[in-house]
C-alpha positions in Angstrom: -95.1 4.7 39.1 -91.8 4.7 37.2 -90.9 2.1 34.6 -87.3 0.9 33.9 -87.8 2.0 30.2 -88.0 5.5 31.7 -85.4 5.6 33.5 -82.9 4.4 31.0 -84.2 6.9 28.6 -83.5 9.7 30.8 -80.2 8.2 31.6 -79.0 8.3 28.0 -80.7 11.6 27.0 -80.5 13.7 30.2 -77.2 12.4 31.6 -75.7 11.9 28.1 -74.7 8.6 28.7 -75.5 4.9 30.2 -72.2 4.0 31.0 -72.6 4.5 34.9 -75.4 2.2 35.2 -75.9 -1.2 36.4 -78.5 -3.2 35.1 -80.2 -5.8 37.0 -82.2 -8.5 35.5 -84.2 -11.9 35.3 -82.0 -14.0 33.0 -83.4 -17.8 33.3 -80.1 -20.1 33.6 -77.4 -17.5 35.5 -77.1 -18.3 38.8 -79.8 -17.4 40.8 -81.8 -16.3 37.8 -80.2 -12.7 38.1 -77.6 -11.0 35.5 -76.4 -7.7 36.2 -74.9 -6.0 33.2 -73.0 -2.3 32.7 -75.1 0.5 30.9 -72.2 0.3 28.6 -73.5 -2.9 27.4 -76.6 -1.5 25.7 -76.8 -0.7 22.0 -79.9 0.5 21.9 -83.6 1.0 23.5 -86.8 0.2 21.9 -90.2 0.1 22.6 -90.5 -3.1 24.7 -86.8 -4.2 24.8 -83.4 -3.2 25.2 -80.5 -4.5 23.3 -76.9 -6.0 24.1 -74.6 -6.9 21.8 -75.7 -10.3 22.6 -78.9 -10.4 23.6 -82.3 -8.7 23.4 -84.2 -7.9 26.7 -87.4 -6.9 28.3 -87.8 -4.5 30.5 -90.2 -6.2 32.7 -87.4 -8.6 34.0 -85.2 -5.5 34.7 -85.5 -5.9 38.6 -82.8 -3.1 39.4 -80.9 -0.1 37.9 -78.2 1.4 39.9 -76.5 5.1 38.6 -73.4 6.3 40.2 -74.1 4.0 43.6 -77.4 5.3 43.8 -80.7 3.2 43.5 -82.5 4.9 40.6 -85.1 1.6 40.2 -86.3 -1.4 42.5 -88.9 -3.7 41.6 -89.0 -5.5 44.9 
């Protein structure tokens, strides 16, 4: 099984950068309950969470992560 937290890591160190990716997640009060935000958008990635400028997140509500068109990771 691959974990989003994977995924991003190898994003930013393999790829060199997270500014192709689209980052699906749970975000309680958007519409629908789903935020998607550009890899650009992260500051950094920690153990359990990832950081935006504005926010921190888990990666357990990351339901999606999308690189260059291409599904990367799906939860459902």
């Amino acid at each position: 099984m691959v974990f989003p937290r994977e995924v991003l890591n190898e994003l930013k160190w393999r790829y060199d950068s997270l500014d192709e990716a689209e980052i699906t997640y749970v975000h309680r009060g958007a519409p629908g309950d789903i935020m998607t935000i550009k890899g650009a958008a992260i500051v950094a990635l920690g153990r359990s969470f990832f950081d935006t400028g504005d926010a921190t997140i888990p990666y357990h509500r990351i339901v999606r992560i999308i690189w260059k068109g291409t599904l990367v990771f799906g939860k459902y």
